[in-house]
mmCIF file as Biopython writes it, N, C-alpha, C and O atoms, coordinates in Angstrom:
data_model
#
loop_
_atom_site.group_PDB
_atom_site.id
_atom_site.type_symbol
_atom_site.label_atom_id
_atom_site.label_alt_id
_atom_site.label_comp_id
_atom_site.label_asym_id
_atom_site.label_entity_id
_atom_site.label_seq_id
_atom_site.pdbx_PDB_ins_code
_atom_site.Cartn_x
_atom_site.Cartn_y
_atom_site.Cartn_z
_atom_site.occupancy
_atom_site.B_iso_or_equiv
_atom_site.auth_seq_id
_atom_site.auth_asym_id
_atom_site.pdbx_PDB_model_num
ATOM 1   N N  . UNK A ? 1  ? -70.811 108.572 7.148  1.0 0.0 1  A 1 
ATOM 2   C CA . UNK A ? 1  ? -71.129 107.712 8.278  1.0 0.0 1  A 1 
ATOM 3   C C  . UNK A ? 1  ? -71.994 106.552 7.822  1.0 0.0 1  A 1 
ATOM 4   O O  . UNK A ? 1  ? -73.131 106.698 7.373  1.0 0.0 1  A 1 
ATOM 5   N N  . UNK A ? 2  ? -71.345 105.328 7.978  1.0 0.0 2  A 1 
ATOM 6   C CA . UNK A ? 2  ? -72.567 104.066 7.707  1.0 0.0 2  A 1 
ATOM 7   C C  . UNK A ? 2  ? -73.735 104.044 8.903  1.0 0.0 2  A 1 
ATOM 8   O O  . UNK A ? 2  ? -73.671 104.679 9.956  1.0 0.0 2  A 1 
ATOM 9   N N  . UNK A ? 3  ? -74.470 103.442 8.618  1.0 0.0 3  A 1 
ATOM 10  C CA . UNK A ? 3  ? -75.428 102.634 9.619  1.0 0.0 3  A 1 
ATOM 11  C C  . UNK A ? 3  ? -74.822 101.749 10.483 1.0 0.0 3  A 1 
ATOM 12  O O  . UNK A ? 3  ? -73.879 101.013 10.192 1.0 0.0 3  A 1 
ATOM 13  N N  . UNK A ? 4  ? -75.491 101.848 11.777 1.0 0.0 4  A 1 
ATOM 14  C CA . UNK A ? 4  ? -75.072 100.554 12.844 1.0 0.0 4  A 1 
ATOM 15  C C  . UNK A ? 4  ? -75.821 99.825  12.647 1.0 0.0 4  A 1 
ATOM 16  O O  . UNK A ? 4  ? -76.979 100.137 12.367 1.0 0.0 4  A 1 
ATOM 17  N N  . UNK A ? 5  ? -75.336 98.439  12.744 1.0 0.0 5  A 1 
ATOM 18  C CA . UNK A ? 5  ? -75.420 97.228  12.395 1.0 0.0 5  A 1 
ATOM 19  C C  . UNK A ? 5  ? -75.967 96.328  13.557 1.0 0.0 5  A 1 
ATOM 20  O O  . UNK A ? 5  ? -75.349 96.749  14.534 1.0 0.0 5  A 1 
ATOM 21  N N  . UNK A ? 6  ? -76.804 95.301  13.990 1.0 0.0 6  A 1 
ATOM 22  C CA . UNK A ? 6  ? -76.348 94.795  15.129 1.0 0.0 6  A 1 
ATOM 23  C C  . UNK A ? 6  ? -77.583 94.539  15.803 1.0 0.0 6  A 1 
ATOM 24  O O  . UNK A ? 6  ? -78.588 94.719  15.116 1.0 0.0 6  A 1 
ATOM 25  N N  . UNK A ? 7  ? -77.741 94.180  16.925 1.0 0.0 7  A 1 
ATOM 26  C CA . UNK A ? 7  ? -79.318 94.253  18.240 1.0 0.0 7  A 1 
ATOM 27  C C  . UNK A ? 7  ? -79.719 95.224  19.043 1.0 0.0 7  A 1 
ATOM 28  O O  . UNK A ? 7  ? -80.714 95.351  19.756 1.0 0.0 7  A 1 
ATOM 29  N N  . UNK A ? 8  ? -78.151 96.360  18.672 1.0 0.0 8  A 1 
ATOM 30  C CA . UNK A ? 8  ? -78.062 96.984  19.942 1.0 0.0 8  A 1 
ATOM 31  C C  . UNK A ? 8  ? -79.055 98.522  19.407 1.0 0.0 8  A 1 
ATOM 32  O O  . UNK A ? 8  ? -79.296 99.515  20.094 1.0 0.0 8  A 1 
ATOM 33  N N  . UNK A ? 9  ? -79.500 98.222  17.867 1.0 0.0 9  A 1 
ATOM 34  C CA . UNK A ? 9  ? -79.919 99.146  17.094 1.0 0.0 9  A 1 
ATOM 35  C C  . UNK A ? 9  ? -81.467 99.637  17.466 1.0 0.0 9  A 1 
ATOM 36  O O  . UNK A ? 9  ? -82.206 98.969  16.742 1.0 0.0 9  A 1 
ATOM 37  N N  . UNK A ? 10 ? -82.297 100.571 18.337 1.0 0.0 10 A 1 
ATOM 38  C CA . UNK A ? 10 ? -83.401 101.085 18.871 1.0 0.0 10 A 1 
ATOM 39  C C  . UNK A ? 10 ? -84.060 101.356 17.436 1.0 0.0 10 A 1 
ATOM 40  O O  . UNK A ? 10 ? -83.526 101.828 16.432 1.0 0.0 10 A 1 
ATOM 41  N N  . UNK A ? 11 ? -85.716 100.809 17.684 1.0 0.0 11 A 1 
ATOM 42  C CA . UNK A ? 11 ? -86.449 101.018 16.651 1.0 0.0 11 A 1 
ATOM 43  C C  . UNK A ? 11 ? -87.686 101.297 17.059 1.0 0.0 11 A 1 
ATOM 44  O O  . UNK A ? 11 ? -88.036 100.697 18.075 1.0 0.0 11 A 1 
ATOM 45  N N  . UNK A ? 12 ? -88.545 102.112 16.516 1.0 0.0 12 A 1 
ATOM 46  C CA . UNK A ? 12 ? -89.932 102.502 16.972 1.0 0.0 12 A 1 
ATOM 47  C C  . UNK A ? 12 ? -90.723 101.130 16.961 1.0 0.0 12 A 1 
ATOM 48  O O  . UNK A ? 12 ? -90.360 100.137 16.331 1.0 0.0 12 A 1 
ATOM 49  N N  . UNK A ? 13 ? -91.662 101.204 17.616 1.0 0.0 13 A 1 
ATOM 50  C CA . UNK A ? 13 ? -92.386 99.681  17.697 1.0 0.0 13 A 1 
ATOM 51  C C  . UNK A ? 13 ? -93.382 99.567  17.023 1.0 0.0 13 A 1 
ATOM 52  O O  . UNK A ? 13 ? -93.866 98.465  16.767 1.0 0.0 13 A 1 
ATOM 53  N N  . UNK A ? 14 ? -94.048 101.079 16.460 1.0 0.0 14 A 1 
ATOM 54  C CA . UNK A ? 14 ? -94.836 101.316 15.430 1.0 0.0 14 A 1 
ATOM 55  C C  . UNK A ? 14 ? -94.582 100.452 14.176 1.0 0.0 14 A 1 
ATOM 56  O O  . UNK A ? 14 ? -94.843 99.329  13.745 1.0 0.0 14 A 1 
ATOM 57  N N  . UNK A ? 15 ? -93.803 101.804 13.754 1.0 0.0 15 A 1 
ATOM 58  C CA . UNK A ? 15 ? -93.319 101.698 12.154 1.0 0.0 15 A 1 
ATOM 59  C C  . UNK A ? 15 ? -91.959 101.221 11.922 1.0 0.0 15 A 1 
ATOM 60  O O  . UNK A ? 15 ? -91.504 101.363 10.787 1.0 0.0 15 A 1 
ATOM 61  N N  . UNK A ? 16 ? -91.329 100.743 12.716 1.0 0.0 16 A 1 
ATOM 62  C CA . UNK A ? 16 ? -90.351 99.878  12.987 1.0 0.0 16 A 1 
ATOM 63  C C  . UNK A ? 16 ? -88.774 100.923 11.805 1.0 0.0 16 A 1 
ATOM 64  O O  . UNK A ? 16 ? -88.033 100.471 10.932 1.0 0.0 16 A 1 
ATOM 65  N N  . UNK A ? 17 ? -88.883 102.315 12.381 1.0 0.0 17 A 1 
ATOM 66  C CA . UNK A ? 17 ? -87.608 103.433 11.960 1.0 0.0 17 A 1 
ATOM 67  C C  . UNK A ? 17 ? -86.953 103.005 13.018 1.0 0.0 17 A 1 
ATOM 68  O O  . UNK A ? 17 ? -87.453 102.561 14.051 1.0 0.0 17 A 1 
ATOM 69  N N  . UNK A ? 18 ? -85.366 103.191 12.663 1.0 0.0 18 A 1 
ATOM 70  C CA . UNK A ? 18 ? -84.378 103.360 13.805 1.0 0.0 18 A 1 
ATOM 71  C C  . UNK A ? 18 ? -83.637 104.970 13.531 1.0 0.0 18 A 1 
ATOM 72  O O  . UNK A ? 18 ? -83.579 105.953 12.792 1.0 0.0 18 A 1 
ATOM 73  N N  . UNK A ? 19 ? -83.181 104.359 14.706 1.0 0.0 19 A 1 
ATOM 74  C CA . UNK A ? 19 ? -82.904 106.039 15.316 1.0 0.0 19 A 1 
ATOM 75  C C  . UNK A ? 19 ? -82.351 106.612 14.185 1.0 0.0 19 A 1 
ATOM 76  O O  . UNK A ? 19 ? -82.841 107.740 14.139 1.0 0.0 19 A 1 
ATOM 77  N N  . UNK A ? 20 ? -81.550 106.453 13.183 1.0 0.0 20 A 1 
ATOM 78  C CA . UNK A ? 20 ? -81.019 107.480 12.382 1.0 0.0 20 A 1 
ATOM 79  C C  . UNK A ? 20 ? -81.804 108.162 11.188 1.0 0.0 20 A 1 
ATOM 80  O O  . UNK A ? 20 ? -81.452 109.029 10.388 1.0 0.0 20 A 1 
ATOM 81  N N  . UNK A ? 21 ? -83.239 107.322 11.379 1.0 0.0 21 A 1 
ATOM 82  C CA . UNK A ? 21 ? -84.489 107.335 10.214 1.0 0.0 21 A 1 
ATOM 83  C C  . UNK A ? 21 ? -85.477 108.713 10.718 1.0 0.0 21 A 1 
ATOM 84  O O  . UNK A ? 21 ? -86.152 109.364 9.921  1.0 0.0 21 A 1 
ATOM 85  N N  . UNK A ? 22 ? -85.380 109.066 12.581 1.0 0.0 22 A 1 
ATOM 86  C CA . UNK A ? 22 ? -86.237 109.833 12.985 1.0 0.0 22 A 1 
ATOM 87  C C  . UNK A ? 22 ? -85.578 110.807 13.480 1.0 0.0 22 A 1 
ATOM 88  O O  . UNK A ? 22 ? -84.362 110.647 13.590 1.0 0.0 22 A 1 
ATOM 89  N N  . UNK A ? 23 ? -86.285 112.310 13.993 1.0 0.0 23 A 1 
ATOM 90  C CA . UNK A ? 23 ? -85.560 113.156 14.833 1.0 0.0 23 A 1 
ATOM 91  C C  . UNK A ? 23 ? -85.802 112.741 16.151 1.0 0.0 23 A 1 
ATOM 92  O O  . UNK A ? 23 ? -85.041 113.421 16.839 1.0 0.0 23 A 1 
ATOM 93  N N  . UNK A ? 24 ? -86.397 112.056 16.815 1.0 0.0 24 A 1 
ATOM 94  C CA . UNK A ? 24 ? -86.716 111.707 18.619 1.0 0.0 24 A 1 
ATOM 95  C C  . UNK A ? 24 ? -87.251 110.144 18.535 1.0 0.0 24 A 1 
ATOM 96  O O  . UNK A ? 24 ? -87.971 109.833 17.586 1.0 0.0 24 A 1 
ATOM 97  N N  . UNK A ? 25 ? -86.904 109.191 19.507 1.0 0.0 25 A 1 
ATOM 98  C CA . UNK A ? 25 ? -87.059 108.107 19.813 1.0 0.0 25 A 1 
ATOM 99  C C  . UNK A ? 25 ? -87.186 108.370 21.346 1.0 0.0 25 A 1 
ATOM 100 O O  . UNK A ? 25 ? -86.430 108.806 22.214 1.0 0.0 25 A 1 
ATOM 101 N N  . UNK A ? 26 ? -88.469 107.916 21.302 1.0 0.0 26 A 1 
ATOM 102 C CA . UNK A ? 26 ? -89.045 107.811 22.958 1.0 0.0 26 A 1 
ATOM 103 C C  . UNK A ? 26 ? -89.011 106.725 23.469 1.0 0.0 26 A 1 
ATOM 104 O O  . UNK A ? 26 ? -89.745 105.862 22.989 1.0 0.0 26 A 1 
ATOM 105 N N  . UNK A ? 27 ? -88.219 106.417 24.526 1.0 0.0 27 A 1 
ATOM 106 C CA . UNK A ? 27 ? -88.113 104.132 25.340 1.0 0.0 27 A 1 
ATOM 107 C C  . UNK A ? 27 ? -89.697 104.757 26.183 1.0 0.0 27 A 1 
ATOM 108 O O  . UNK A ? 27 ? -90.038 105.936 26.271 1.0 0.0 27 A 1 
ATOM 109 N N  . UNK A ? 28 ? -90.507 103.430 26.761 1.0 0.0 28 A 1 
ATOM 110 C CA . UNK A ? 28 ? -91.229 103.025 27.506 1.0 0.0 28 A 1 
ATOM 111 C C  . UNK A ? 28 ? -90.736 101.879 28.110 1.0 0.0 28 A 1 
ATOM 112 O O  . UNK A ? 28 ? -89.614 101.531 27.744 1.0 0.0 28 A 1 
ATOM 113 N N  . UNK A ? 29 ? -91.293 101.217 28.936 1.0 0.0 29 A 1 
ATOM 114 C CA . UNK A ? 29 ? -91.014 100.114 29.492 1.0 0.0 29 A 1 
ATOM 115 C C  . UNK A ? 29 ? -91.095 99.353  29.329 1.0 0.0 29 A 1 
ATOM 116 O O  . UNK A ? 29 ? -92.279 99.018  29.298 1.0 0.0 29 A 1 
ATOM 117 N N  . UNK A ? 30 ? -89.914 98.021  28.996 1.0 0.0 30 A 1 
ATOM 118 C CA . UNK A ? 30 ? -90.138 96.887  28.078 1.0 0.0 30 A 1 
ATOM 119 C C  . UNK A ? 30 ? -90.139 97.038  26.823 1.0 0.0 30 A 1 
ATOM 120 O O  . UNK A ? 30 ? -90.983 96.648  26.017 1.0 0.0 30 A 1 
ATOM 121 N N  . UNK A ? 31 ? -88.516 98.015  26.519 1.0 0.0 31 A 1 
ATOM 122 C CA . UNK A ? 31 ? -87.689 98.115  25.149 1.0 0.0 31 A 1 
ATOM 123 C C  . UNK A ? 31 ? -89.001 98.123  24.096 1.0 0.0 31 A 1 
ATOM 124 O O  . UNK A ? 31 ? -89.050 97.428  23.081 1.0 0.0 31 A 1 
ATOM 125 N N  . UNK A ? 32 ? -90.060 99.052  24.540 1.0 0.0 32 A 1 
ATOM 126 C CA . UNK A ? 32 ? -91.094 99.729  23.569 1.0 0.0 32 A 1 
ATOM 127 C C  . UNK A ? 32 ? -90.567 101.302 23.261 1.0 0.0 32 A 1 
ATOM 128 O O  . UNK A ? 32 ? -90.357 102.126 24.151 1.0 0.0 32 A 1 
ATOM 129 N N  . UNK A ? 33 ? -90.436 101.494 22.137 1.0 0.0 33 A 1 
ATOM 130 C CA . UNK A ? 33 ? -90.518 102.672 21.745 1.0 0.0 33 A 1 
ATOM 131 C C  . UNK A ? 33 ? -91.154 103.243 20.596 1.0 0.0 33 A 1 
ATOM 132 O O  . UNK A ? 33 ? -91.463 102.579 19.607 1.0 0.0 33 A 1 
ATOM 133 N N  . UNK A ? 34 ? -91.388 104.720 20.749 1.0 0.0 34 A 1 
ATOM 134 C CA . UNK A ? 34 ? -92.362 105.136 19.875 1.0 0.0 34 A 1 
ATOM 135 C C  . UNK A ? 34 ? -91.321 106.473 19.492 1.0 0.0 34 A 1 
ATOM 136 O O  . UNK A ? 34 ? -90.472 106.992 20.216 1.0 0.0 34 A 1 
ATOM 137 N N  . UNK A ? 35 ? -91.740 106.848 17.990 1.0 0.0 35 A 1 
ATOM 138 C CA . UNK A ? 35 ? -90.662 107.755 16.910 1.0 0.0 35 A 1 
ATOM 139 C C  . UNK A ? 35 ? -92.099 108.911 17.097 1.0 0.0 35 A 1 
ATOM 140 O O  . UNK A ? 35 ? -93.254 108.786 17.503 1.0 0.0 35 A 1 
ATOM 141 N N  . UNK A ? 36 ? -91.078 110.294 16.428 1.0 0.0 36 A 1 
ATOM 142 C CA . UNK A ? 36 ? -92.355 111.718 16.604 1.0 0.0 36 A 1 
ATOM 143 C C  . UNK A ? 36 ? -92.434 111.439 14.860 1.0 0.0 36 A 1 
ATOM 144 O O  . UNK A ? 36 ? -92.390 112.463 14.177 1.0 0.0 36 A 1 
ATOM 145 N N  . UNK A ? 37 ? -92.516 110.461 14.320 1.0 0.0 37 A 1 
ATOM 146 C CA . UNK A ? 37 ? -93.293 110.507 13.199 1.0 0.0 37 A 1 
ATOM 147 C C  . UNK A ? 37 ? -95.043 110.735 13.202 1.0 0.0 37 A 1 
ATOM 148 O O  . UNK A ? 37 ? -95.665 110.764 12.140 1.0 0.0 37 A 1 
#
């Protein structure tokens, strides 16, 4: 499986992982999210 490519790609707002980097991605409000790193 490659990586998705693109804007549509969710990233922690921390440490800036996307989803395939963490086990859980949490949204807040205003496309903030935070990883259980």
């Amino acid at each position: 499986m490659g990586r998705r490519q693109g804007s549509d790609s969710q990233r922690c707002s921390f440490c800036h992982r996307d989803t395939e980097d963490v086990d859980r991605l949490i949204s807040g409000p205003d496309d903030v999210y935070i990883c259980d790193e």
